[in-house]
Each structure stands twice: as structure tokens, then as C-alpha cells.
KOLKEKOL-544417 format. One record per residue (C-alpha): residue number from 1; residue in three letters; z, y, x. Coordinates in nm, 4 decimals. Layout:
KOLKEKOL-544417
<NUM,ala,<Z,Y,X>>;
...
end
This chain:
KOLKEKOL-544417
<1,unk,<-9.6463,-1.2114,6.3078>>;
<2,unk,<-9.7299,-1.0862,5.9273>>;
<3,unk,<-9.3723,-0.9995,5.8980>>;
<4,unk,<-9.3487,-0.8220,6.1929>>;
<5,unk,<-9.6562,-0.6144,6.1568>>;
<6,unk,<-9.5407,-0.5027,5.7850>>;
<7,unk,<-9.2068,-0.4101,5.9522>>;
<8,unk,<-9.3931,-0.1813,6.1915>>;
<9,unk,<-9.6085,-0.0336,5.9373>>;
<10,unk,<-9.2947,0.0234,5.7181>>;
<11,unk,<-9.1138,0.2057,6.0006>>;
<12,unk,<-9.4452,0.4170,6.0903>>;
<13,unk,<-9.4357,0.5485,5.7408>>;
<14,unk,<-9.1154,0.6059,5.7215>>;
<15,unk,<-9.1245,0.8658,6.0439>>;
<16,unk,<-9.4620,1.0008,5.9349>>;
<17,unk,<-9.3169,1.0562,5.6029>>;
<18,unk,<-8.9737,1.2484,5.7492>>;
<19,unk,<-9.2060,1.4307,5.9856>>;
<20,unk,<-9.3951,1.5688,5.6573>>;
<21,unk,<-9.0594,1.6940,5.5196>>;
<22,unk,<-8.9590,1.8001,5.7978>>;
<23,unk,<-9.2530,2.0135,5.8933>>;
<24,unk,<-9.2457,2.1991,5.5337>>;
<25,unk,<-8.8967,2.3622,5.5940>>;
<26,unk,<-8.9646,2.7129,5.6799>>;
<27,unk,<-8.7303,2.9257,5.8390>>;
<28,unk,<-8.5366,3.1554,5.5715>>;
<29,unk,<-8.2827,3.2999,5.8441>>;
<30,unk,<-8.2661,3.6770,5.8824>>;
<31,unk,<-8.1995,4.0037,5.7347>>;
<32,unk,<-8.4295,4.0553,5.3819>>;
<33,unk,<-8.4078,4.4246,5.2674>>;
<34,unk,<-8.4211,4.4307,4.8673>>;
<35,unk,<-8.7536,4.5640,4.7182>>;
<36,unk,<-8.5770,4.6746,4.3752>>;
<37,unk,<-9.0098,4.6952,4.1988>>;
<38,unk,<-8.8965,4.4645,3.8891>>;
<39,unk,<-8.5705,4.6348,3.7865>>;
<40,unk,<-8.5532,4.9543,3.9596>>;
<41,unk,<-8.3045,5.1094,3.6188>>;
<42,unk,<-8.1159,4.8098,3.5927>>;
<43,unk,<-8.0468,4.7127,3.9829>>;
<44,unk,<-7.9844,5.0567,4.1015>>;
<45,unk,<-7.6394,5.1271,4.2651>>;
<46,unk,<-7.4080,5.3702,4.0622>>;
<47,unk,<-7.4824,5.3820,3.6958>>;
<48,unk,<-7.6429,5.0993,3.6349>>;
<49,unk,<-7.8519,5.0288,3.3549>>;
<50,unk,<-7.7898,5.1635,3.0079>>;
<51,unk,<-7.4682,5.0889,2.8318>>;
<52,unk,<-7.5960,4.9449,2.5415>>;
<53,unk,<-7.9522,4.7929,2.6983>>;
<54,unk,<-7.9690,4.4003,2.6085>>;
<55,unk,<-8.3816,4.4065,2.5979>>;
<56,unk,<-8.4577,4.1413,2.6369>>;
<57,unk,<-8.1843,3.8533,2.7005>>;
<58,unk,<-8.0976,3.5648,2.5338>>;
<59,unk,<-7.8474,3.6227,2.3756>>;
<60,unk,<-7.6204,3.5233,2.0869>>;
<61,unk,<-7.4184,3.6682,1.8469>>;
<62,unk,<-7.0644,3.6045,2.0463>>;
<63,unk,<-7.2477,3.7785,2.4057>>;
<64,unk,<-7.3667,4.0740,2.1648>>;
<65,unk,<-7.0270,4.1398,2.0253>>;
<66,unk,<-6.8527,4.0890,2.3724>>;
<67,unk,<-7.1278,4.3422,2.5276>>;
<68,unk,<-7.0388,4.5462,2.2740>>;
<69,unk,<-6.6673,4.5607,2.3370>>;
<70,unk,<-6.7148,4.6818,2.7133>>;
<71,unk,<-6.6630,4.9538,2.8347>>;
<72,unk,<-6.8322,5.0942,3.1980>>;
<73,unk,<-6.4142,5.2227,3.2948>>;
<74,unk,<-6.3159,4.8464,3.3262>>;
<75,unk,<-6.4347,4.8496,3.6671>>;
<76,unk,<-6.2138,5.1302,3.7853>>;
<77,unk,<-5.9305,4.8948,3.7032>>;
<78,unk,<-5.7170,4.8070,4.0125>>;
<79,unk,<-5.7181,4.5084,3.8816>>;
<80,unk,<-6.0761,4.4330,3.9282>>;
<81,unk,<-6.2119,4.6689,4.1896>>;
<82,unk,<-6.2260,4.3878,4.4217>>;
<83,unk,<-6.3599,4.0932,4.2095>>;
<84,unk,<-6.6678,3.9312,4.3292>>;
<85,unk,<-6.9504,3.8885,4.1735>>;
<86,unk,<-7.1130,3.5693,4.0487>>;
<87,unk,<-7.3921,3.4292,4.2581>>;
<88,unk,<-7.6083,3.5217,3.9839>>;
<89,unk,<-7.5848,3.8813,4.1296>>;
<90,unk,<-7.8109,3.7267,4.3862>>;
<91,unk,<-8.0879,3.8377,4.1529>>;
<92,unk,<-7.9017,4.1157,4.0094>>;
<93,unk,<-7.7407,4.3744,4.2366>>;
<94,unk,<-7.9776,4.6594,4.4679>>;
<95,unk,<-7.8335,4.4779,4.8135>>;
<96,unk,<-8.0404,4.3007,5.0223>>;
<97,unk,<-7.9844,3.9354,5.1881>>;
<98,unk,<-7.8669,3.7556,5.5260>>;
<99,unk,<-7.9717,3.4449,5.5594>>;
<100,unk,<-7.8771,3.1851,5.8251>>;
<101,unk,<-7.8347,2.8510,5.8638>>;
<102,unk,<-7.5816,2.5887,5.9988>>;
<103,unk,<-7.6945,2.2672,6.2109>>;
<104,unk,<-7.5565,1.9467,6.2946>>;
<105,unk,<-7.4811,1.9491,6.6537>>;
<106,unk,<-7.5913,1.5799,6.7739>>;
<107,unk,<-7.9252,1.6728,6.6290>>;
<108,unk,<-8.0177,2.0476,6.5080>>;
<109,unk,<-8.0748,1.9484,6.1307>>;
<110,unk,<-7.9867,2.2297,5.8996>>;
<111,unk,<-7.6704,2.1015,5.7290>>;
<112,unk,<-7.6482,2.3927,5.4918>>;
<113,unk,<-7.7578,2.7762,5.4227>>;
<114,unk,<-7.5564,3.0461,5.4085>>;
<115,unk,<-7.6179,3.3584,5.1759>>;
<116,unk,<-7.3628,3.6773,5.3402>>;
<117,unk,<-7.1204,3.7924,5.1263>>;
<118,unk,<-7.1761,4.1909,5.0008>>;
<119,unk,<-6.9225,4.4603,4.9143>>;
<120,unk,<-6.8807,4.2738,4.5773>>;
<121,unk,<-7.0071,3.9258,4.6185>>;
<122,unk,<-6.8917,3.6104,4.8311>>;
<123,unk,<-7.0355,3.4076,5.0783>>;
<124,unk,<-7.2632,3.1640,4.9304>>;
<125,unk,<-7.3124,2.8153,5.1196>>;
<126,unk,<-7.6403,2.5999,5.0251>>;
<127,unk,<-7.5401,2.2423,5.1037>>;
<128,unk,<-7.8061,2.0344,5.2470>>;
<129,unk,<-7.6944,1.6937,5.3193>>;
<130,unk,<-7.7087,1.5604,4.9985>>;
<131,unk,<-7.3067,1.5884,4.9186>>;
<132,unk,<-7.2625,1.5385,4.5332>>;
<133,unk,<-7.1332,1.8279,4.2539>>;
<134,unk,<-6.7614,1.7949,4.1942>>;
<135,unk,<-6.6076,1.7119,3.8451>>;
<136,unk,<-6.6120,1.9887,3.5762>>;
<137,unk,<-6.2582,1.9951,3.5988>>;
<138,unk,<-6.2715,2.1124,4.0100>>;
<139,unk,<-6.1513,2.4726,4.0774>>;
<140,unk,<-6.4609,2.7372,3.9839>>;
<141,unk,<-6.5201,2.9420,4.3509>>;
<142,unk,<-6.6617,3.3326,4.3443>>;
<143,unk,<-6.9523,3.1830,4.5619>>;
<144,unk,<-6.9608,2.8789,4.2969>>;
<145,unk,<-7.1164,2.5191,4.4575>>;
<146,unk,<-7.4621,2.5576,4.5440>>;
<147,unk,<-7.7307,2.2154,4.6958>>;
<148,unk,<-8.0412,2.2845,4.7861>>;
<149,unk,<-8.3331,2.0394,4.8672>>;
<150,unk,<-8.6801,2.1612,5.0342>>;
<151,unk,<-8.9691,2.0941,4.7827>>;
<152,unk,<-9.2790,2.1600,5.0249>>;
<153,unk,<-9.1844,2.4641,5.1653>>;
<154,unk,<-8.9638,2.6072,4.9021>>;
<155,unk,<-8.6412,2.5741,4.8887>>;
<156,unk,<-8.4567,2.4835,4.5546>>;
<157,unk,<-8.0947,2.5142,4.4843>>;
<158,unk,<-7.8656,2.4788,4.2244>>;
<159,unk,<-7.5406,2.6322,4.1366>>;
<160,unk,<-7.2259,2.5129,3.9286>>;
<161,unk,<-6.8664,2.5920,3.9264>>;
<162,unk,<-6.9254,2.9655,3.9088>>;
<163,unk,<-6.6707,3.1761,3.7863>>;
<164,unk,<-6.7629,3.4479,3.4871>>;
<165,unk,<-7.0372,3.6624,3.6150>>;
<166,unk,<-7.2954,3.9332,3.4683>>;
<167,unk,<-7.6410,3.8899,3.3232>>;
<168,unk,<-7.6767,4.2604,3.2821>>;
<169,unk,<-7.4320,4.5331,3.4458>>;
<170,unk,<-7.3140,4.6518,3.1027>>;
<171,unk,<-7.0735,4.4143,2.9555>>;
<172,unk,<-7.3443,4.0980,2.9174>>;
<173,unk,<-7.1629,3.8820,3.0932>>;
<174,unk,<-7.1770,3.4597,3.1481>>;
<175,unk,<-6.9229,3.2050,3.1431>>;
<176,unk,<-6.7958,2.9823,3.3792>>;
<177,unk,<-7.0127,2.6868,3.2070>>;
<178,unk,<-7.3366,2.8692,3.3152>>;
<179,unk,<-7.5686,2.7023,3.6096>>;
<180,unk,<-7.7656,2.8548,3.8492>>;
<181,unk,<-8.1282,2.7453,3.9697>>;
<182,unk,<-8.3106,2.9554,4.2697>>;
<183,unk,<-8.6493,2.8807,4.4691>>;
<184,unk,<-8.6622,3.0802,4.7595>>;
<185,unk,<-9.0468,3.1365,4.8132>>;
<186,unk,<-9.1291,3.2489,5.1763>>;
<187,unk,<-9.5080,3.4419,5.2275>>;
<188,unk,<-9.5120,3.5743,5.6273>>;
<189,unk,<-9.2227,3.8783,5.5860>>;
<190,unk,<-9.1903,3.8463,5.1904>>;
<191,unk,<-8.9550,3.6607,5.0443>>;
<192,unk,<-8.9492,3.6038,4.6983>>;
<193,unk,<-8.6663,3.4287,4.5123>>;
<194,unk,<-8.7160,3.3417,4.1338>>;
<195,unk,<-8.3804,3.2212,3.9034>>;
<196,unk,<-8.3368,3.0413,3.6161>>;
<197,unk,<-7.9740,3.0793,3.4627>>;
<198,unk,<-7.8806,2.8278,3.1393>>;
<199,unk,<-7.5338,2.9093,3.0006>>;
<200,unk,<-7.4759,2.6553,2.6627>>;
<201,unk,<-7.1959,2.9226,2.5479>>;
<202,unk,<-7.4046,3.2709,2.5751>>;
<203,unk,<-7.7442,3.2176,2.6071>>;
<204,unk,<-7.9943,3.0201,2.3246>>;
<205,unk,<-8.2915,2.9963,2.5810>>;
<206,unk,<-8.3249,2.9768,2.9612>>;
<207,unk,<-8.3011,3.3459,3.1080>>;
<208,unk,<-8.5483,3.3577,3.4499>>;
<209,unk,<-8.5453,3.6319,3.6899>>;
<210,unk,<-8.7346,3.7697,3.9834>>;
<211,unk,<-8.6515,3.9227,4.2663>>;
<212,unk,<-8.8662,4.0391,4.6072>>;
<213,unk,<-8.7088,4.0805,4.9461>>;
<214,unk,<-8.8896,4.1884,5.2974>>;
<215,unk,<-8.7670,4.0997,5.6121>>;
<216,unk,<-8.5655,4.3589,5.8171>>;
<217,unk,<-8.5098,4.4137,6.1866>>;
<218,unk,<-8.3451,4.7424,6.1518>>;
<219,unk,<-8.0613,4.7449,6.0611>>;
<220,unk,<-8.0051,4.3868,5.9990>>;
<221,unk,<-7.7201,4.2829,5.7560>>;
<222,unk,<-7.3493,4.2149,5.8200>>;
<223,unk,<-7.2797,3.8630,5.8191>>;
<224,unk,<-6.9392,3.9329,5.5891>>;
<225,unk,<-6.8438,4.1959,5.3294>>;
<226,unk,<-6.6656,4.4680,5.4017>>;
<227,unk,<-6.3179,4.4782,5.3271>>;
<228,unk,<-6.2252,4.6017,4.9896>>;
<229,unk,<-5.8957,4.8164,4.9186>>;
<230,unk,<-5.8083,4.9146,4.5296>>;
<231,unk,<-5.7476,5.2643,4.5011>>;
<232,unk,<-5.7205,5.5198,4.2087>>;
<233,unk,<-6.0147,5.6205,3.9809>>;
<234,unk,<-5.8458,5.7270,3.7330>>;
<235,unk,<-5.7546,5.3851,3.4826>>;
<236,unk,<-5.4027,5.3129,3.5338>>;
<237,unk,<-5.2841,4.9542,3.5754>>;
<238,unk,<-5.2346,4.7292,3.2674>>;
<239,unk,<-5.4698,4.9389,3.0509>>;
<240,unk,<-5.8364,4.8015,2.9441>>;
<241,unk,<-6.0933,5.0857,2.8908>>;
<242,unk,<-6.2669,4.9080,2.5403>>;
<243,unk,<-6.4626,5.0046,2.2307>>;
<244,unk,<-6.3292,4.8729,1.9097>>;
<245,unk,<-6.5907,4.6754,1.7101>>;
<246,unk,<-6.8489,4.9040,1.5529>>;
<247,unk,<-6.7287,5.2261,1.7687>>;
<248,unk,<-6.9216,5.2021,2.0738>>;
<249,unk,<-7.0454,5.5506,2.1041>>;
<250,unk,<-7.3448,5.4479,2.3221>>;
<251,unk,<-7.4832,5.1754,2.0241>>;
<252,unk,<-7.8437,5.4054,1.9346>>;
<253,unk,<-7.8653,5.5678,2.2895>>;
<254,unk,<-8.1687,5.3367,2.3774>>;
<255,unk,<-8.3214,5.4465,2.0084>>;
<256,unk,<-8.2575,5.8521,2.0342>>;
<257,unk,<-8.3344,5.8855,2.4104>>;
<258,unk,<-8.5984,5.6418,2.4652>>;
<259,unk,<-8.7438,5.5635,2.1305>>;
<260,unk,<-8.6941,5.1938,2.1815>>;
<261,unk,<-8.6030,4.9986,1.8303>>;
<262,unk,<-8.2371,4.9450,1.7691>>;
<263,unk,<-8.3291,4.5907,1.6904>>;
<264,unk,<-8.4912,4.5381,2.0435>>;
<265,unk,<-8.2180,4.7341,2.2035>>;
<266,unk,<-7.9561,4.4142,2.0707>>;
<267,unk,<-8.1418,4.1944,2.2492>>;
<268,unk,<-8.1723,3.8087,2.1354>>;
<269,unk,<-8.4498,3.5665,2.2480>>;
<270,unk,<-8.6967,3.6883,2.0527>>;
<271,unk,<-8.6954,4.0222,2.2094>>;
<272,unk,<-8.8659,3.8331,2.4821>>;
<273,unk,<-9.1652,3.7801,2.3056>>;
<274,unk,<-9.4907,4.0239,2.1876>>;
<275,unk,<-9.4286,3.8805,1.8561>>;
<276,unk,<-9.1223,4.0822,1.7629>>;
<277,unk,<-9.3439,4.4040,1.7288>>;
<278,unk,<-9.4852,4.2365,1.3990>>;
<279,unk,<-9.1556,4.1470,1.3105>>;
<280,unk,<-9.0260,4.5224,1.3303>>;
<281,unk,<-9.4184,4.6773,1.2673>>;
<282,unk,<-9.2839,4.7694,0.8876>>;
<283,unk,<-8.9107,4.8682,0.9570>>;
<284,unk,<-9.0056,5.0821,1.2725>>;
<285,unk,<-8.9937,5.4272,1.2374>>;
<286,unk,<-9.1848,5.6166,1.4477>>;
<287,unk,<-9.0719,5.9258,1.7032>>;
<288,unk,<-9.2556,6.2093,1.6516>>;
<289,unk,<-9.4969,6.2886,1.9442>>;
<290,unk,<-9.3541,6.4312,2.2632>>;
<291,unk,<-9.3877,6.7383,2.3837>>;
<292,unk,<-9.1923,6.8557,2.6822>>;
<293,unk,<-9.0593,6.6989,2.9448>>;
<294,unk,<-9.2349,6.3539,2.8238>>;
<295,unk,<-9.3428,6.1924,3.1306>>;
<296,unk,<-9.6412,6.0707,3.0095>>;
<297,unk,<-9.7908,6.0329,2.6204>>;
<298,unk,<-9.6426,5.9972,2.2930>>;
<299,unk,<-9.5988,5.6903,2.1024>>;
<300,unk,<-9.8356,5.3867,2.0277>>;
<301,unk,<-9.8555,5.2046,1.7232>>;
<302,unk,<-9.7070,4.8911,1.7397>>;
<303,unk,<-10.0332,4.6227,1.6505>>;
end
């Protein structure tokens, strides 16, 4: 009788217990226009952020150099006019998302999450039943190999097997050993969705990003990119718009234009942190005060 009673009580947890889990999935599916507050410079279609803008990043020496090497032309290449973006770009580019999700039939559990592919970034599938990563050695997919699991009612993934992507749309660029963390935060028609991206080979710290999305009845999002067709702006095949080392002519645009510190412009880990205005406090040289066309007051001392 003992045994049968535990058995009982086991099995009553159990459900109770899947109920819970299954009551803090919330519904993700939908059309979320972008809110671009965070990065308005940086995600905004067109030109992009500055060339030479690594504020910052992360970086190391090898990303800086690379960055430096770029040139904005390479994407006028024929070549690469239709490569896709990383799913990092989830965080990156001014689009917004479609969301939707894909059930088991016998049942109506969500089997995985789908993320619509833009003009310039794949589909992106969030597994949910527990499948395993592949190998390292397995073929790196634009849309990478993303698992989710609900925690409460946020949703975590994580992302491997990405091919090369961008940290910054100016030459900072991952590599394919880079991983991909999202929580996708849902507050009544907000939808918030917060990244962590580690890359061993680029990056010396953990680089997190924000992004904000609302949700959108009109118009709502195609469910597939639209087709893309190479055609000529001006690069001809088989040549690589570059800047040889030390001839970039947009290295001190940040410093003249702006006023920003060439130092900070470089980016590194440190330029994450207050303390790097003591660091540059007695190498700084200060603008002189604006005076036209300002758009708001001069400089501040750095303290």
C-alpha cells in the first residue's frame, strides 16, 4: 500500500511539475517591428555606423587590424551581395522579427521556433526537443544551430556552427568559432531580446547586446526573404576594395568630427569601462569649445 501511495505521489508531481513548465511558455509568435532606441547610428539601414567606430568592443589586436583592413566597397562585390548574415545580426541589423512556431502534431507541443529570414539573413530554427549540438567538425549553416529551453517565461537559446558574421557593420567581424546566447524577454506587446556573443579568436571578454522589438499587426513580416539578384555597383568581379595597413583614410574621423579619443575610437575591453577616462585624463587633448552647428554644449572634462 506504502509503495503504491509513493508511486501516486511521484506521478502527481511529476504532472504538476510539467504543468508549471508548461504554463510559463509564453507565446513569442508574430510580427515584432524593431525599436532601433539603443543603436539608432550603428543599426540604421544605408551607411551604417562609422568606418572606423570600435567604441566599445572587445576586441583584440588581430579584430583591430582586420577592421582596419576593410573597406565599406566589399559589399558591392558580386561576390557577396547575397551573403547572409550571421544570426548575430539578430541584434544587429534595423529589421524587425517574425516569429512562429512549429508543433508536434499528435500533441501541439512546440517542437521548435522559427526566426524569418530578412533580405540579408537566413531562417533561423530554435530547436526545442532537446536534440544535441553536432561535432565541431559538422558543416557551419548561415542560420548556424540554435536550442532553446524556456527558463520561467523566457526563452533561452544558444547558437553554434555559425558561419563568419559582424559585431559591428564596419569590418569588426567574428569567426566561425563564436557562440551565440539570446533570452527573448516578453512584457504584454514588448519584446525584448538581450545577447551575449563569446568568440575565443576575436573577442577577450563577453560582448552583450540589447535589442527592443514591439509587436506589429500592420504590416506583419514576410515569412521568407526576398530573393536576392547580384547586380553592378560599380566593384568589378575578382577585385577586393581594401586599405593597406596604416592607410585607412577614415582612422581619426571619430577624433576630428566627434571629438571622441583616438584611443577609445580602437576599441578594446577596456573601452567598456568609466575607468579608461583616467587612463586617457593626461594624454587627452581637449577640442576647443563649439560654436556653430554644435547640437548641444562644448566639452566636459574628463574626472
Amino acid at each position: 500500500m506504502r509503495r503504491t501511495y509513493n508511486q501516486a505521489a511521484i506521478i502527481f508531481l511529476a504532472l504538476v511539475t510539467a504543468g508549471l513548465r508548461l504554463s510559463a511558455q509564453i507565446d513569442l509568435s508574430g510580427s515584432w517591428a524593431a525599436r532601433n532606441y539603443g543603436d539608432a547610428l550603428g543599426n540604421r539601414p544605408g551607411p551604417g555606423p562609422t568606418p572606423v567606430d570600435y567604441l566599445g568592443l572587445p576586441i583584440n589586436e588581430n579584430a583591430r587590424e582586420r577592421a582596419l583592413l576593410y573597406s565599406p566597397s566589399q559589399i558591392s562585390m558580386p561576390e557577396r551581395m547575397c551573403s547572409l548574415y550571421a544570426p548575430i545580426y539578430v541584434l544587429l541589423g534595423p529589421f524587425g522579427l517574425k516569429l512562429s512556431n512549429e508543433t508536434e502534431p499528435r500533441n501541439g507541443t512546440t517542437t521548435a521556433w522559427r526566426i524569418a529570414a530578412w533580405e540579408d539573413m537566413g531562417t533561423i530554427t530554435i530547436w526545442m526537443d532537446g536534440r544535441p549540438h553536432p561535432s565541431a567538425n559538422a558543416p557551419h549553416e548561415p542560420g548556424g544551430f540554435t536550442t532553446g529551453v524556456w527558463e520561467d517565461d523566457v526563452l533561452t537559446t544558444f547558437t553554434t556552427h555559425m558561419k563568419t558574421g559582424v559585431l559591428r557593420r564596419n569590418g569588426v567581424a567574428t569567426t566561425d568559432r563564436a557562440t551565440l546566447k539570446l533570452r527573448f524577454f516578453r512584457h504584454d506587446d514588448i519584446l525584448t531580446v538581450t545577447g551575449r556573443i563569446d568568440d575565443p579568436l576575436v573577442l577577450t571578454e563577453p560582448l552583450y547586446l540589447t535589442r527592443t522589438f514591439q509587436l506589429s499587426k500592420v504590416p506583419p513580416y514576410p515569412a521568407v526573404g526576398g530573393p536576392c539578384i547580384p547586380g553592378d555597383e560599380g566593384v568589378p568581379v575578382g577585385s577586393v576594395p581594401h586599405y593597406l595597413p596604416g592607410k585607412n583614410p577614415f582612422l581619426f574621423e571619430m577624433t576630428t568630427k566627434y571629438n571622441i579619443p583616438h584611443e577609445a575610437a580602437l576599441g578594446g575591453a577596456e573601452t567598456m569601462y568609466p575607468d579608461f577616462r583616467k587612463k586617457i585624463r593626461d594624454s587627452y587633448e581637449f577640442p576647443k569649445p563649439c560654436t556653430a552647428d554644435c547640437g548641444g554644449p562644448g566639452a566636459f572634462p574628463l574626472r
